[in-house]
C-alpha positions as CSV (number, residue, x, y, z in Angstrom):
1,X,0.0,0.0,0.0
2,X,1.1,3.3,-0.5
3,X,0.3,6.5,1.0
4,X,-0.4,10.1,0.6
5,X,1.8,11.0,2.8
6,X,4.2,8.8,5.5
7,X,2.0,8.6,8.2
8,X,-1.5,8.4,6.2
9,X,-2.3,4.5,5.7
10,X,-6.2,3.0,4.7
11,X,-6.7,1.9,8.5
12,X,-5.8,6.1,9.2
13,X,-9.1,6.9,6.7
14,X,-11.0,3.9,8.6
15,X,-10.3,1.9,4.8
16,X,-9.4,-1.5,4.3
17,X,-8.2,-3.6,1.2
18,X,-10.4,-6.6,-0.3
19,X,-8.1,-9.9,0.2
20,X,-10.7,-11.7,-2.7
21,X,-9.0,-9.4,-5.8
22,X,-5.0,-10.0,-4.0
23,X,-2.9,-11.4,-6.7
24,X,-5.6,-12.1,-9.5
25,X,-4.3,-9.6,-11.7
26,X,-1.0,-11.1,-11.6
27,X,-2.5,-14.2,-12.9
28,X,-1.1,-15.6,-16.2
29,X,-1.9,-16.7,-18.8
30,X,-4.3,-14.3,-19.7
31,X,-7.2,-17.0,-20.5
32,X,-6.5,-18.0,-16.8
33,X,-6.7,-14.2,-15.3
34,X,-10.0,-14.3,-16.4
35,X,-11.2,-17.1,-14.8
36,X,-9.4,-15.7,-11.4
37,X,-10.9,-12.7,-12.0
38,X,-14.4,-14.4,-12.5
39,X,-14.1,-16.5,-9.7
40,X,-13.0,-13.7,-7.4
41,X,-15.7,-11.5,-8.0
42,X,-18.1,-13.9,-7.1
43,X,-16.5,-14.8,-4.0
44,X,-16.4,-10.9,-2.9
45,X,-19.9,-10.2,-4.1
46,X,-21.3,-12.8,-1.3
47,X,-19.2,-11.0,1.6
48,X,-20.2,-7.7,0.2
49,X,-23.5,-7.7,0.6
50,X,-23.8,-9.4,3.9
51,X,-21.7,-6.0,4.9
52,X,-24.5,-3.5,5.1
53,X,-25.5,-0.6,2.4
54,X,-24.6,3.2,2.3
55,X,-26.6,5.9,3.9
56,X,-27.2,7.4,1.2
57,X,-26.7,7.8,-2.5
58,X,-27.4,10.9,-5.2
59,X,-26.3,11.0,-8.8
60,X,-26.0,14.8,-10.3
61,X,-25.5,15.7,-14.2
62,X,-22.5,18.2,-14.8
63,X,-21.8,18.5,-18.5
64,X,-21.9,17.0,-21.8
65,X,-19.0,16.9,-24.3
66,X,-18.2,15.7,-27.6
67,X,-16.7,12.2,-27.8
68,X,-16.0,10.3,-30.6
69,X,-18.2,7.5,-32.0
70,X,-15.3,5.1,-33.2
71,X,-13.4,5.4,-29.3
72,X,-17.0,4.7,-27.6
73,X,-17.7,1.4,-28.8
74,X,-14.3,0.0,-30.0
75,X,-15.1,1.1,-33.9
76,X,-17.7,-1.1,-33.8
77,X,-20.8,1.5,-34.9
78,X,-21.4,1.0,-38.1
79,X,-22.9,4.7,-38.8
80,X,-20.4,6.5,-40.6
81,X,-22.1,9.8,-40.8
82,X,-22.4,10.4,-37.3
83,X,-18.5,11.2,-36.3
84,X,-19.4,12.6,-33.1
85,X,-22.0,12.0,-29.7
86,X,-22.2,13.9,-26.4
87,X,-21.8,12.2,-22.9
88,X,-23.0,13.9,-19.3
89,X,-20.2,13.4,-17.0
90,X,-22.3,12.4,-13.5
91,X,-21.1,13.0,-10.4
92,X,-22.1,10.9,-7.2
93,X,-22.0,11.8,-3.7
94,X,-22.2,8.8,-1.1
95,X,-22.8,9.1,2.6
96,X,-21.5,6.0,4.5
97,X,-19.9,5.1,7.7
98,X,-16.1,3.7,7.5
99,X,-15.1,0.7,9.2
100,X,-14.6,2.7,12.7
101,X,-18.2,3.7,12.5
102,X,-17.5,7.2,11.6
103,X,-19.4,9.1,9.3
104,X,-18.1,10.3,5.5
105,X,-19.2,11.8,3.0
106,X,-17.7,11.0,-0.9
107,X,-17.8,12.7,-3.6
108,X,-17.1,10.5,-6.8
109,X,-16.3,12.3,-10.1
110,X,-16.7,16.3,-9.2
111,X,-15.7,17.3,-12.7
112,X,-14.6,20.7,-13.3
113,X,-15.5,21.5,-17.3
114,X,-13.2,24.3,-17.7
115,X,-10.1,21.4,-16.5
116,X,-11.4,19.2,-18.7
117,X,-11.3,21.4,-21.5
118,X,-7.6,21.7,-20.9
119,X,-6.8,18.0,-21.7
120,X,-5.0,18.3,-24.9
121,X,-7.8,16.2,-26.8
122,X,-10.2,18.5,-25.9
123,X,-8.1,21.6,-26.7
124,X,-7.2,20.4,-30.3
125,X,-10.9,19.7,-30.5
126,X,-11.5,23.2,-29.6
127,X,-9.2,24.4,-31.7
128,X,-10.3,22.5,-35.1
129,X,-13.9,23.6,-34.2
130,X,-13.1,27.6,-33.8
131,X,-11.5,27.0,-37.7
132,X,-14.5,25.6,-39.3
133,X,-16.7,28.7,-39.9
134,X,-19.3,28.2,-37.2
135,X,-18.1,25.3,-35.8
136,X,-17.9,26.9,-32.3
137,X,-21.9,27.8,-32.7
138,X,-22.1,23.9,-34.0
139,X,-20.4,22.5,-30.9
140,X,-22.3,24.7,-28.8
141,X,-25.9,23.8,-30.0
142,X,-25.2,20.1,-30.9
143,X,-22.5,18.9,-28.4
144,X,-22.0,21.2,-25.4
145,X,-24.5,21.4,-21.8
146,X,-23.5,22.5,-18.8
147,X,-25.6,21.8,-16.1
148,X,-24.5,21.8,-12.8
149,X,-20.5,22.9,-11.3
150,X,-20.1,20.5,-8.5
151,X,-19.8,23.3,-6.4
152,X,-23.7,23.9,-7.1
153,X,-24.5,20.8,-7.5
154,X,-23.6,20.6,-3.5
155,X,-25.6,23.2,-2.8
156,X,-28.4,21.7,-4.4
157,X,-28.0,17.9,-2.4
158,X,-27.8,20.6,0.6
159,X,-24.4,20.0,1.5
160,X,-21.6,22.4,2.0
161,X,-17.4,21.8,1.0
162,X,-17.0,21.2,4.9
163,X,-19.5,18.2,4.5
164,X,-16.8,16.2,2.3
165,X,-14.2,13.9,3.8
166,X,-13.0,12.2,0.3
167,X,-13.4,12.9,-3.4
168,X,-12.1,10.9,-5.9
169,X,-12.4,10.0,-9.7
170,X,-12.3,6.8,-11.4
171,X,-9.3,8.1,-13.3
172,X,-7.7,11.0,-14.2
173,X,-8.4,11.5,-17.6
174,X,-9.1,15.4,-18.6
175,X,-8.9,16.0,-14.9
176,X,-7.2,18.7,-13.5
177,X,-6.4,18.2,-9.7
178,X,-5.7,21.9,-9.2
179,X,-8.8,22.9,-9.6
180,X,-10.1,20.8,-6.9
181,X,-7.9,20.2,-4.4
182,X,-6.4,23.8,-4.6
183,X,-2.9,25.4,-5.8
184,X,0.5,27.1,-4.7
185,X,0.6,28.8,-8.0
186,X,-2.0,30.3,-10.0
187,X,-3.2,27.9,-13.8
188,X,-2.0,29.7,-16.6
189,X,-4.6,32.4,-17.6
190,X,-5.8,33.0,-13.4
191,X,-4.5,35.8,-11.6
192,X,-4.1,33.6,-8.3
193,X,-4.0,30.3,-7.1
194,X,-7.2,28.6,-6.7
195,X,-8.2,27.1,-3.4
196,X,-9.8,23.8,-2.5
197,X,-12.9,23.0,-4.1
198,X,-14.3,21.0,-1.1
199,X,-12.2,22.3,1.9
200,X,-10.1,19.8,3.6
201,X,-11.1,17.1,1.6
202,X,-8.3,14.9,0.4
203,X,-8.9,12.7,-3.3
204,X,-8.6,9.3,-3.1
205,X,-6.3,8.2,-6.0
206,X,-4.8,4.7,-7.0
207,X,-1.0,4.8,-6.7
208,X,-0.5,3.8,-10.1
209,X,-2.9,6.4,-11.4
210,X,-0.9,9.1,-9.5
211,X,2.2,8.2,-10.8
212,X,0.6,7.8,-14.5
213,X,-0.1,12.0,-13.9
214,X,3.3,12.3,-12.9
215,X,5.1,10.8,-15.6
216,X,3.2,10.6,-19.0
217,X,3.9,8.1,-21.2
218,X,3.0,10.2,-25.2
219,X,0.5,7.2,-25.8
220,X,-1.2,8.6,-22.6
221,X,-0.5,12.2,-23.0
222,X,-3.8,13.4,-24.9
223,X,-6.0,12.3,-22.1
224,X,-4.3,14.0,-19.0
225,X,-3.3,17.7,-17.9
226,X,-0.2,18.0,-18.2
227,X,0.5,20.4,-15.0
228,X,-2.8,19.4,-13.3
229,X,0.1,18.6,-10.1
230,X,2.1,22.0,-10.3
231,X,1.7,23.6,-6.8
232,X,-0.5,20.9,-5.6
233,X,-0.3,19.8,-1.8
234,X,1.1,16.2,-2.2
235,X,-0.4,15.6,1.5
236,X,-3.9,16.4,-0.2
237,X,-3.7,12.7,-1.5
238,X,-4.7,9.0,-0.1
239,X,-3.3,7.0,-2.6
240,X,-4.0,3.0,-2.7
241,X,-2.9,-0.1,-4.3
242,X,-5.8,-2.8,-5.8
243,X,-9.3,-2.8,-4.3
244,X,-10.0,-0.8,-1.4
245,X,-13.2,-1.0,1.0
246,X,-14.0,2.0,2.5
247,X,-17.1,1.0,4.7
248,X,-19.9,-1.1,4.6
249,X,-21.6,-0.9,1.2
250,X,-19.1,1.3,-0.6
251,X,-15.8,0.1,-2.5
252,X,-13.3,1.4,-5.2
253,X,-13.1,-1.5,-7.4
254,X,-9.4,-1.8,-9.4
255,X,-10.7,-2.0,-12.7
256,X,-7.3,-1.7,-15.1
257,X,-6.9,-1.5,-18.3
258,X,-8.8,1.8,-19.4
259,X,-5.7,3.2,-17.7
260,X,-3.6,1.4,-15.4
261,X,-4.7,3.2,-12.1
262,X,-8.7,2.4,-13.3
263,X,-10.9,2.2,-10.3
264,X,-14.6,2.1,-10.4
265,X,-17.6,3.0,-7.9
266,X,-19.4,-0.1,-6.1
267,X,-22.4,0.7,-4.0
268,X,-24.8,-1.6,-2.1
269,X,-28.2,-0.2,-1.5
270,X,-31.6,-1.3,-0.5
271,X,-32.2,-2.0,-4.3
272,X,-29.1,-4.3,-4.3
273,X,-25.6,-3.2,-6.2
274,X,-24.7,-0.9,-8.3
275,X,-21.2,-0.2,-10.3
276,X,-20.2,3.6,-11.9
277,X,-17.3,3.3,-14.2
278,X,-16.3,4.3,-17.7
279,X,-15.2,1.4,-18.5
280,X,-18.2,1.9,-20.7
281,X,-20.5,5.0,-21.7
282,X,-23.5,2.9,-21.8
283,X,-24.7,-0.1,-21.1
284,X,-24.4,-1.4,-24.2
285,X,-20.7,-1.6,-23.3
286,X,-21.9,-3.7,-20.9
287,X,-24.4,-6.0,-22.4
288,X,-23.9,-6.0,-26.3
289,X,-26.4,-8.7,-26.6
290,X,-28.9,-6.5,-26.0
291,X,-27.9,-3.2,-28.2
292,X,-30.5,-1.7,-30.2
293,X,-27.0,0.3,-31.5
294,X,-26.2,-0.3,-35.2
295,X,-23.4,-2.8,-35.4
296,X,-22.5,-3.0,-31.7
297,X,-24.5,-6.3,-31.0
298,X,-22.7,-7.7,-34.2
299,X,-19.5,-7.1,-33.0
300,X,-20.5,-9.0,-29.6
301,X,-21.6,-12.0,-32.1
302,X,-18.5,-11.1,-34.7
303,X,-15.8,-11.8,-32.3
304,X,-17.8,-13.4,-29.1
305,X,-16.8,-11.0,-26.5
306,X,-19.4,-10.0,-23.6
307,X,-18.4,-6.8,-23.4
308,X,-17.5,-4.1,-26.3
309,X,-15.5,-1.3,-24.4
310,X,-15.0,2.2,-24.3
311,X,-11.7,2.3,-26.0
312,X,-10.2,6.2,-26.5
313,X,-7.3,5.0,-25.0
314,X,-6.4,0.9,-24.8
315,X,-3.2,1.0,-22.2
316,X,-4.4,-2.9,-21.8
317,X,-7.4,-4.1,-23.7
318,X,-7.3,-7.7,-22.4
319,X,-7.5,-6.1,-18.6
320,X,-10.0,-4.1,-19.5
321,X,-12.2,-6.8,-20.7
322,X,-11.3,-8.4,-17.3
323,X,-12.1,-5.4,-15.1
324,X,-16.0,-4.8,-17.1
325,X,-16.5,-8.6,-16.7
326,X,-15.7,-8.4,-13.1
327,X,-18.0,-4.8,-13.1
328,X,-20.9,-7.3,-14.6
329,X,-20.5,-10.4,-12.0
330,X,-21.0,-7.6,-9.0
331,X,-23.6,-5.2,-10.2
332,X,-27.2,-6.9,-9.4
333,X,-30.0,-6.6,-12.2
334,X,-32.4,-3.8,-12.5
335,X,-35.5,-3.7,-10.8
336,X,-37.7,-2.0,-13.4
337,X,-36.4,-4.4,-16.2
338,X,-33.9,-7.4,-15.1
339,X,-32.7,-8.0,-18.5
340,X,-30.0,-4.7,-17.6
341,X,-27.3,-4.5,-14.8
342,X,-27.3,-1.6,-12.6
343,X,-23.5,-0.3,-14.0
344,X,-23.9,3.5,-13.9
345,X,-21.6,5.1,-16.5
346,X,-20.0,8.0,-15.0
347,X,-19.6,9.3,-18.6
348,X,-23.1,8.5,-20.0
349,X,-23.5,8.8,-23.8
350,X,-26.6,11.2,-23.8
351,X,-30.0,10.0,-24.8
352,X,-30.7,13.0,-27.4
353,X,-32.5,12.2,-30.6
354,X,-30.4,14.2,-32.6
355,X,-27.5,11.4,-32.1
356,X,-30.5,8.4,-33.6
357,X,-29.5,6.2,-34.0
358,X,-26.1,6.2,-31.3
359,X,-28.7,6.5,-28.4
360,X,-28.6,4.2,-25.0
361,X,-30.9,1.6,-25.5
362,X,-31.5,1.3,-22.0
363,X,-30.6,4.4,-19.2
364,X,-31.1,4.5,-15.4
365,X,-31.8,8.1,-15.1
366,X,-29.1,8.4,-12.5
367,X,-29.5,6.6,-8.7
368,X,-31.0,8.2,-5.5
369,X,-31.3,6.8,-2.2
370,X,-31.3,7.7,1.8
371,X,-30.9,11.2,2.9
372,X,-27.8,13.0,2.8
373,X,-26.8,14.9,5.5
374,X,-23.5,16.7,6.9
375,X,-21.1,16.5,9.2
376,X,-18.3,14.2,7.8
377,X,-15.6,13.0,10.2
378,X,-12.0,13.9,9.4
């Protein structure tokens, strides 16, 4: 394990790791990972659930972005007129107690739009648009929503930045630290530093996705900001390794291959469990059986794979089919129609008519459960 600092460890944030996952990543060969992986899954989803469920759970839309179609489902859409879709970053807020009985407050994927935007993908995308005449306009209307700052979107649930222990974000993609956990020295373009986003609250990274920030590989370097890390307190991170419980009900799973630090969201609430990841942006990802999307559920028969991922960037493909079979063992099936899994895309590709026919054949609308209230424990 590995910490944010030298005296910070999981037991310190009342965390512990999930002995079921130790070692089967390590597994080879790969046809034999899979089945460790399988096998490990269902052993942990038993324990997990006899654990106890969150306090409470709410899912909040920030912003939709352009993505392409051919990353989103692994070039297998067969609509070639349609180069681009939306998807609604969501951020989820979780009250739980830890495993000292304490109660915390997390804040899962608080996305900051104007960071994102600095990701170099997303800045050369900005800049083609601004050359086509009216492709800003275009972007705007078609591809671009804001609709809530996690700041607001606090405000909203009724919480303040003192309410939240932990933040943290599946991955660090077109995330810029700075602007959340605060700066020494100011972002290029800002006349002074910014401060925390969500006062003392440290983010919750996996080791391996932390050092991925800090030392970019140029096959990774389109997805990340650069200097999201310049003049950021170091002491501001918990860093992990594998799969980490931090309380009854709620877990970061370690789901590699999207990127090597990949960890996604596992809840257990009165309607049974849920997963938020972007391992997929919809859960067609998920189920390509069931796709009403041209072409994905032939790629699902084409190559006989239960998954088709979310692939803008493939640091390990064959993990990442591990990690979203290992998503689908632990998620339970929908209550309002069990054919579906309740895996929550933290990226969801937006259900707007104007994409037809790249639409989600299935959505949850987002999760909401309990009452959240404040008062986190530090």
């Amino acid at each position: 394990m590995s910490t944010g600092h030298a005296e910070e460890t999981l037991a310190d944030i009342g965390a512990r790791s999930v002995p079921e996952f130790e070692g089967v990543h390590d597994v080879w060969p790969r046809g034999e990972r899979l089945s460790a992986v399988k096998e490990a899954a269902h052993a942990y989803k038993e324990r997990f659930k006899s654990q106890g469920t969150v306090r409470a759970v709410r899912s909040v839309d920030i912003a939709a972005a352009p993505y392409p179609v051919a990353f989103a489902f692994n070039n297998a859409v067969s609509v070639p007129a349609l180069p681009m879709i939306a998807m609604i970053n969501r951020m989820v807020v979780v009250r739980y107690d830890d495993w000292d009985g304490r109660p915390r407050t997390l804040v899962f994927e608080p996305t900051v739009p104007d960071g994102s935007a600095e990701a170099p993908f997303y800045n050369h995308l900005q800049q083609l648009m601004r050359r086509i005449p009216g492709g800003t306009r275009l972007a705007e209307a078609f591809l671009l929503k804001y609709y809530n700052e996690p700041g607001d979107a606090l405000t909203k649930l009724g919480l303040t930045p003192e309410d939240i222990d932990f933040c943290t974000f599946d991955h660090l993609h077109v995330q810029d630290p700075r602007m959340i956990l605060g700066s020494s020295e100011a972002i290029p373009g800002e006349s002074r530093p910014r401060g925390p986003l969500f006062g003392s609250a440290r983010m919750l990274v996996h080791s391996r996705e932390l050092a991925t920030l800090e030392s970019l590989h140029p096959m990774q370097w389109a997805w990340y900001v650069e200097d999201g890390l310049r003049g950021v307190d170091r002491s501001s991170f918990v860093t992990f390794d594998g799969d980490v419980e931090l309380g009854p009900g709620v877990t970061l799973l370690w789901t590699p291959g999207h990127t090597d630090g990949n960890h996604s969201l596992l809840l257990n609430t009165p309607d049974g469990v849920w997963v938020s990841s972007e391992n997929g942006i919809a859960l067609d990802n998920w189920q390509p059986e069931l796709s009403k999307i041209p072409g994905v559920r032939g790629y699902h028969r084409r190559y006989g794979r239960e998954i088709c991922p979310n692939a803008n960037t493939l640091e390990d493909s064959l993990d990442q089919y591990d990690s979203m079979i290992k998503e689908k063992i632990l998620a339970d099936p929908c209550r309002r129609d069990p054919r579906w899994l309740q895996i929550l895309p933290s990226t969801e590709l937006a259900p707007w008519k104007r994409f037809w026919p790249v639409m989600p054949t299935f959505t949850h609308g987002g999760v909401s459960y309990g009452e959240l209230s404040g008062g986190g424990a530090r």
